[in-house]
C-alpha positions in Angstrom: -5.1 1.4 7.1 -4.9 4.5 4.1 -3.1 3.8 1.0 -4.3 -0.1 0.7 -4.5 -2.2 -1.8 -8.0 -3.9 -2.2 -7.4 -8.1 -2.5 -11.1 -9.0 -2.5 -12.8 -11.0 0.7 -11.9 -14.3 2.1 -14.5 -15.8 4.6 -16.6 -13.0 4.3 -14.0 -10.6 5.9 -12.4 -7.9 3.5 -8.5 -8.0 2.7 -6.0 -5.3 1.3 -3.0 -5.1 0.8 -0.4 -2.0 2.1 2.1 -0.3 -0.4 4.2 -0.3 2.7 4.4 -4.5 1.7 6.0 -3.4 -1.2 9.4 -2.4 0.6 9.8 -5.6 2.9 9.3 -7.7 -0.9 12.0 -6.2 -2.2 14.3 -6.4 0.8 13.1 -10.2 1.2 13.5 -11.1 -2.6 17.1 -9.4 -2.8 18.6 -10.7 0.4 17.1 -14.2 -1.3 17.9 -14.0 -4.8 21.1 -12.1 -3.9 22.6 -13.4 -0.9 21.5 -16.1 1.2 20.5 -18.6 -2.2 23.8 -18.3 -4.1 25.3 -18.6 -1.0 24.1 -21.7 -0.1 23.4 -23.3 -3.4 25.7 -22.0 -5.8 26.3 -22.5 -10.0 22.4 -21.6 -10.6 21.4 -18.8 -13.2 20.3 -15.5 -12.0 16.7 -15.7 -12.8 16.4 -19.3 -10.6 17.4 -17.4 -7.5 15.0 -14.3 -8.5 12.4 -16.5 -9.2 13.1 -18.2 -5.9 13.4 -15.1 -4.3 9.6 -13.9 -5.7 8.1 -17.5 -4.4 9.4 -17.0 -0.9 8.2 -13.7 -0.5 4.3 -14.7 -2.1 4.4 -17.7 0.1 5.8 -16.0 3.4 2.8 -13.6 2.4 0.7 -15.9 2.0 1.8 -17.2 5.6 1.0 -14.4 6.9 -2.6 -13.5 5.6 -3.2 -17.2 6.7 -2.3 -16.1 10.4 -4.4 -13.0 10.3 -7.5 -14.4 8.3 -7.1 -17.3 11.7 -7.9 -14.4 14.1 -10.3 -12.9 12.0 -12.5 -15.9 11.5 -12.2 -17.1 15.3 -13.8 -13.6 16.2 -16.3 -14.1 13.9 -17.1 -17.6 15.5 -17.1 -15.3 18.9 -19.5 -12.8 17.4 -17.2 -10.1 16.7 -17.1 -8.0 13.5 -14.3 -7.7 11.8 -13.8 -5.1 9.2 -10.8 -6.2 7.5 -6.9 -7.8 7.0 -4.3 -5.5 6.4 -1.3 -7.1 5.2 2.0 -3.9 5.6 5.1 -3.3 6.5 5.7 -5.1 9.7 3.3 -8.1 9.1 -0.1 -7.9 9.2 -3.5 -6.7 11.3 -7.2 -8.0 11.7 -9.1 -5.2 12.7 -11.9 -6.1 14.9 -15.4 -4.1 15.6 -15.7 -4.9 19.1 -13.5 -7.1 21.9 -14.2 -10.5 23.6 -16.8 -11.4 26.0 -14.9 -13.9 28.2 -11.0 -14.7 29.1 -12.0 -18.1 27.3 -13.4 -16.4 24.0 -10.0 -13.8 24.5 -7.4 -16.7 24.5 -8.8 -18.4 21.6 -8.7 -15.7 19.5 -5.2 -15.1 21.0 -3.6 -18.0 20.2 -5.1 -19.4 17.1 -3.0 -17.4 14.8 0.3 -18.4 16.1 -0.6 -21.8 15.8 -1.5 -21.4 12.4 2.4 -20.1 11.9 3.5 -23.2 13.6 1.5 -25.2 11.3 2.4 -23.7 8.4 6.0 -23.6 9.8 5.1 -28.0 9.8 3.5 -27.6 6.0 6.7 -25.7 4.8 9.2 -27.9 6.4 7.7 -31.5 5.4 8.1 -30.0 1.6 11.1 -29.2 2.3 12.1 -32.7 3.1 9.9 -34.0 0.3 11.9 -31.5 -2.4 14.9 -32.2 -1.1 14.1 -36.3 -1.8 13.0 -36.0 -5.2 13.6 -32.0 -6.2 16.5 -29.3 -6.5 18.0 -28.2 -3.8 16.9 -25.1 -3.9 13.2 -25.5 -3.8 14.1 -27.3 -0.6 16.0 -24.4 0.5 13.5 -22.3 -0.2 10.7 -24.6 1.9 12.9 -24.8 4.5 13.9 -21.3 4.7 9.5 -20.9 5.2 9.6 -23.2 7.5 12.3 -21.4 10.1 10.8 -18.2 9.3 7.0 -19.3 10.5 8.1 -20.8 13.4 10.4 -18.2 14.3 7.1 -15.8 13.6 5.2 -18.0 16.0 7.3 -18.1 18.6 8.2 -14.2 18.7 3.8 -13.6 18.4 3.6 -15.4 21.9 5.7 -13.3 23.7 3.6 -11.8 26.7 3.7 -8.6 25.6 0.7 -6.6 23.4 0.2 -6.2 20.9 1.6 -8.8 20.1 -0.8 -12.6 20.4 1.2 -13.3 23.4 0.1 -9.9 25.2 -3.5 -11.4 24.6 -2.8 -14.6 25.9 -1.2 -12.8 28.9 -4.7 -10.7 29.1 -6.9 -13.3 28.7 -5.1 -15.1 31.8 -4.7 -12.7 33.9 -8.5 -11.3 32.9 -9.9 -15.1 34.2 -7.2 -14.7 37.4 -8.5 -11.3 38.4 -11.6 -10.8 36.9 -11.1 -7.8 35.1 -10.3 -7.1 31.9 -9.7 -3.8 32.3 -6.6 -3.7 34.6 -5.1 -7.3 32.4 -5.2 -5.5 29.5 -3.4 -1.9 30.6 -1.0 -4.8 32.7 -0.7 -6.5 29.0 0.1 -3.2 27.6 2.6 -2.1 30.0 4.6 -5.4 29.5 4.3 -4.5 25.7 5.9 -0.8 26.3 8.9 -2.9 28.5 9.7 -5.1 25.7 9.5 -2.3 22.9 11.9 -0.5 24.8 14.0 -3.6 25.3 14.1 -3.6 22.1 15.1 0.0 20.7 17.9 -0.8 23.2 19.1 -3.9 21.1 18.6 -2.3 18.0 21.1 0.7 19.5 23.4 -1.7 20.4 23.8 -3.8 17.1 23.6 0.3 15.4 27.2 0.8 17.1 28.1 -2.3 16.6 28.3 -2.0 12.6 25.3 -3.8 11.8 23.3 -0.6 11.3 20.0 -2.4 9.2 19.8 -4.9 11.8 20.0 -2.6 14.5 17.9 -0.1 12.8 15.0 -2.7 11.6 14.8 -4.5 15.3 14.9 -0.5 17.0 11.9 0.2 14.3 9.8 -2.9 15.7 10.3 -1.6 19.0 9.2 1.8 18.3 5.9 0.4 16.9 5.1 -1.9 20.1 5.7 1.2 21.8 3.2 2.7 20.2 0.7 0.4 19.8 1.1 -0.9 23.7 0.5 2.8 24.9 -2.2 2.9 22.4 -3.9 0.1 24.1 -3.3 1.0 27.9 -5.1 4.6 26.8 -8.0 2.4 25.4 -8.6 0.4 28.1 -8.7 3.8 30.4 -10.8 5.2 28.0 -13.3 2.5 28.4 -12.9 2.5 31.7 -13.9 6.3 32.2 -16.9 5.4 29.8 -18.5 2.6 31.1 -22.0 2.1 32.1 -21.9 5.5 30.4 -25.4 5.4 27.9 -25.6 7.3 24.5 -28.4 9.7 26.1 -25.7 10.9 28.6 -23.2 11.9 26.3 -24.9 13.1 23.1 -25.9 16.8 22.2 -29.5 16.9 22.3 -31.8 18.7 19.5 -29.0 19.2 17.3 -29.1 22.1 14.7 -30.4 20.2 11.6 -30.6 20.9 7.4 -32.8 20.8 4.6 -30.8 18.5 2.5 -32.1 20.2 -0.2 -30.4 23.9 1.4 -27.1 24.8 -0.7 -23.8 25.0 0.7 -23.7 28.9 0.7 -27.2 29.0 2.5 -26.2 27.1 5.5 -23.2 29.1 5.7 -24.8 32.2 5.7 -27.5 30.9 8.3 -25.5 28.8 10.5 -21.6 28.3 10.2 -20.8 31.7 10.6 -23.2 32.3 13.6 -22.6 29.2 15.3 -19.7 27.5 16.9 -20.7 23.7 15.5 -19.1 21.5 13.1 -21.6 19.1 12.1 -25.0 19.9 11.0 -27.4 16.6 10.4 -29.4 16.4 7.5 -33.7 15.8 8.1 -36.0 15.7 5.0 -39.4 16.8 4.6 -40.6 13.6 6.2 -38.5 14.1 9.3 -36.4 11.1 8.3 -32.3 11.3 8.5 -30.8 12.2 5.0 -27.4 12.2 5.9 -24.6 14.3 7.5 -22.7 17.6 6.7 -19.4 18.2 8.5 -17.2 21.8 8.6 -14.3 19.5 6.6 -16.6 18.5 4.1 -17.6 22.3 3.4 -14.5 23.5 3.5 -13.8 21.3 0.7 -16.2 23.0 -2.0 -15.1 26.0 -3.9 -16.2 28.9 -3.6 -17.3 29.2 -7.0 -19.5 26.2 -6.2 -21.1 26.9 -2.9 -24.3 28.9 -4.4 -24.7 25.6 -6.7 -24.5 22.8 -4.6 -26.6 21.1 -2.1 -26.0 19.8 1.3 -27.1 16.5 0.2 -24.0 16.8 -2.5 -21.2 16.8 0.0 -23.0 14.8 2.7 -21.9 12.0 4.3 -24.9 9.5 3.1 -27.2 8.1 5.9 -26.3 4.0 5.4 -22.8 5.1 5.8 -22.9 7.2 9.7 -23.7 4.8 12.6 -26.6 5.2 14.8 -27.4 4.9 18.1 -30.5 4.6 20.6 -30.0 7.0 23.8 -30.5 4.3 26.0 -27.4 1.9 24.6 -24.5 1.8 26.1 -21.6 4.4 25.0 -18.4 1.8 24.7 -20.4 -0.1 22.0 -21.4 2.8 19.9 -17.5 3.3 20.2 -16.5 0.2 18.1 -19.1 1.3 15.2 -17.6 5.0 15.1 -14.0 4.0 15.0 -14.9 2.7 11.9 -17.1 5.4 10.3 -15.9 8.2 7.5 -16.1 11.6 9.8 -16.1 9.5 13.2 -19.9 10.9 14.5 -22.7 9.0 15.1 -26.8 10.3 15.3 -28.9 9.4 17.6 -32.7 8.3 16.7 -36.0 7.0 18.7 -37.6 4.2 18.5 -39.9 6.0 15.5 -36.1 7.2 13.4 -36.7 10.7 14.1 -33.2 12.2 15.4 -32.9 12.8 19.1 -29.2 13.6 19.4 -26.0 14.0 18.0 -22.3 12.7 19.2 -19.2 14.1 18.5 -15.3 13.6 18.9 -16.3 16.6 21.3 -18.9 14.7 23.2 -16.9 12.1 24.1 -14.0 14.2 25.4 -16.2 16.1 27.6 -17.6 12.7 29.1 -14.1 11.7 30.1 -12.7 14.7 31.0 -15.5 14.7 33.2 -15.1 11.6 34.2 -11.4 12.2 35.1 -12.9 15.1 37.2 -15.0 12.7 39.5 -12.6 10.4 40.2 -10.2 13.4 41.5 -12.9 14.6 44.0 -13.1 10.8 45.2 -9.2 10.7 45.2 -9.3 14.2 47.4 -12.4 12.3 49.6 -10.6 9.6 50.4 -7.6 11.7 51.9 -5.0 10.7 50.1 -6.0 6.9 48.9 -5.5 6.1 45.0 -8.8 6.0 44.2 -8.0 7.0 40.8 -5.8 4.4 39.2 -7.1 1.3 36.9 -6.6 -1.2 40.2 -9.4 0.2 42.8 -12.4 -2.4 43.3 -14.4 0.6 42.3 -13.0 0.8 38.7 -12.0 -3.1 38.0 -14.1 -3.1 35.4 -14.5 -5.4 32.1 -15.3 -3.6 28.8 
C-alpha cells in the first residue's frame, strides 16, 4: 500500500505500517480511555485510562501483525513470496507473490492466522485472570478487553466469505471437492460480494436507527469486501483467460530500444513524437539491458532539462523491472509485475539479449482476445454456455 510507514522486517518479510492506522488508534484509545474504562472501573486519574487506552491499542496491534506475519511465514514454508505486511485502517494484509499449489497448501495458509487470533485471544485472557489475582483491575480489564476482541477477530476471519480467511478456507475446500481452483475461488468471491452487501444493509439499518458510527463503520467494512470480493472473482477470470498462455505469445517482439546514453530531448525528437509507444527499453553498447524508459517518466522532466539529461537518468534501473523467458508461462510473470514500479516486464534469451517487451497493453489484447474465442465457441455450440468459469473446458487451476 502508498503512504506506509516502514517498521523494518520480521522473518525475513518486510512490514509497514499505514497512516490510515493512525485514525482507528485514536478512535480505539478514546472510546478506552474515555468511555468504556471509567465506566467500568471508576475513581482512576485520567492519564491511568490514557495510558490504558495507548497499551490496548499497541497490543491489539500487535495482535494483529501477529496474525498477518502467521500467513506470511506459512506461504513462505509453501514457497510463496511475500513482499510485505501492511498493517491500515481495517486490519491488516500479507501481500503474497504468487498463490498456492494444492487445496492442502491453500487451507493452511487459510487458517493459520485465525488461530493465531484465537491463541492470542487464550494469551490475553489467562493475564487477564492472572492481573485480576494479584494486579489492578484495570490491567485485567484491559487483558480481558484483548482477549474478546481476538476472538471476536477470529471468529468474524472464518466466515466463508473472501477475502476474508474463511473465503480461503471455503476455496481451498471446495478447490479439493471440484478440482478447480479457478471456479472455488470466483464461488469464494461471490459469497464474499453476498455478505458485503449483507452488511451495507446492516450498517443502513443501525444508520436510521440513531447509531450512525456503528451503522456507518459496519456499512464501510462492507463496502471494502465488496470490493475486494469482486476484485478477486475478476482475477481468477483473468487467469483463467491467460492460462497455458506463454510470455512469447503475448509480448511485443523487437521492441524499439535506446542508447542509454541518448538524452531525453533526442529520443523525443526521434521516437515519441513519431511513434505511438510508451515504453522504450534501454540496450548498451554491449547489447546488454540498461534499464527502462516509460512516457510517465519523460513527462516528468522539465523542459528546461530535457537537452541535459540522459535516458539512463530517468530510467527505471534493470535489477528493479522483471524479466521473463518467451517460453514461461504468462500467469507467473503476472505475480512478479504486480509488484514492479511501471508494471512492464522485458523479455531476454537464454544469452540476455532482449527478445520482447510486455505491456499493460499486451496483456489486454491477450484477454480481450481471449474473451473473443470463447464467444465463437459459445456461438458454435448453438446456444450452450461455453463461456462461463464452470465448463470442463475452462475448470482450470491457476
Amino acid at each position: 500500500m502508498r503512504s506506509s510507514i516502514s517498521l523494518g522486517r520480521i522473518g525475513g518479510v518486510s512490514v509497514g505500517l499505514n497512516i490510515s492506522v493512525l485514525f482507528i488508534v485514536v478512535i480505539l484509545v478514546f472510546g478506552l480511555a474515555f468511555g468504556r474504562f471509567p465506566a467500568v472501573y471508576p475513581g482512576l486519574s485520567s492519564v491511568a485510562y490514557v495510558l490504558a487506552g495507548l497499551a490496548s491499542a499497541a497490543l491489539f496491534l500487535a495482535s494483529l501483525l501477529a496474525h498477518e506475519l502467521a500467513h506470511a511465514l506459512t506461504a513462505k514454508r509453501h514457497g510463496i513470496e511475500v513482499a510485505q505486511i501492511t498493517l491500515w485502517l481495517l486490519g491488516g494484509v500479507a501481500e503474497l507473490r504468487g498463490e498456492p499449489r494444492s487445496p492442502g497448501a491453500d487451507l493452511k495458509i487459510a487458517v493459520v492466522g485465525p488461530l493465531t487470533s484465537l491463541a492470542a485471544g487464550a494469551v490475553f485472557g489467562g493475564l487477564a485472570l492472572l492481573s485480576a489475582a494479584v494486579g489492578p483491575p484495570l490491567v485485567a480489564g484491559m487483558f480481558g478487553y484483548l482477549s474478546g476482541v481476538n476472538v471476536l477477530l477470529a471468529v468474524f476471519n472464518l466466515i466463508p466469505a473472501a477475502p476474508l480467511d474463511g473465503g480461503r478456507v471455503l476455496r481451498a475446500a471446495l478447490w479439493a471437492r471440484w478440482g478447480d481452483r479457478t471456479r472455488a475461488a470466483i464461488a469464494s468471491a461471490r459469497a464474499g460480494r453476498v455478505f458485503g452487501y449483507v452488511l451495507i444493509a446492516l450498517g443502513f439499518l443501525q444508520v436510521v436507527s440513531g447509531r450512525g458510527f456503528e451503522g456507518l463503520w459496519l456499512a464501510l467494512i462492507g463496502l471494502f469486501l465488496v470490493n475486494a470480493a469482486s476484485a478477486e472473482e475478476q482475477q481468477s477470470r483473468i487467469g483463467t483467460a491467460l492460462y497455458g498462455v506463454r510470455v512469447a505469445d503475448a509480448m511485443t517482439e523487437r521492441p524499439i530500444v535506446a542508447d542509454p546514453d541518448e538524452t531525453v530531448a533526442g529520443l523525443i525528437d526521434r521516437v515519441v513524437m513519431r511513434e505511438r509507444l510508451s515504453t522504450y527499453p534501454l540496450v548498451d553498447a554491449g547489447g546488454g539491458f540498461a534499464g527502462l524508459v516509460t512516457l510517465n517518466r519523460i513527462r516528468e522532466v522539465a523542459p528546461d532539462r530535457r537537452a541535459s539529461l540522459r535516458l539512463r537518468d530517468i530510467a527505471c534501473p534493470p535489477e528493479q523491472v522483471p524479466r521473463a523467458s518467451p517460453e514461461e508461462a504468462l500467469t507467473e510473470l503476472l505475480t512478479r509485475m504486480s509488484g514492479s514500479a511501471d508494471g512492464r516486464a522485458v523479455v531476454l534469451d537464454a544469452g540476455g539479449h532482449l527478445v520482447g517487451l510486455l505491456t499493460p497493453t499486451d496483456i489486454s489484447r491477450v484477454i480481450q482476445t481471449a474473451d473473443l474465442h470463447r464467444g465463437d465457441l459459445s456461438r458454435r455450440a448453438h446456444g450452450a454456455d461455453l463461456t462461463g468459469p464452470y465448463h470442463d473446458d475452462h475448470d482450470r487451476a491457476v
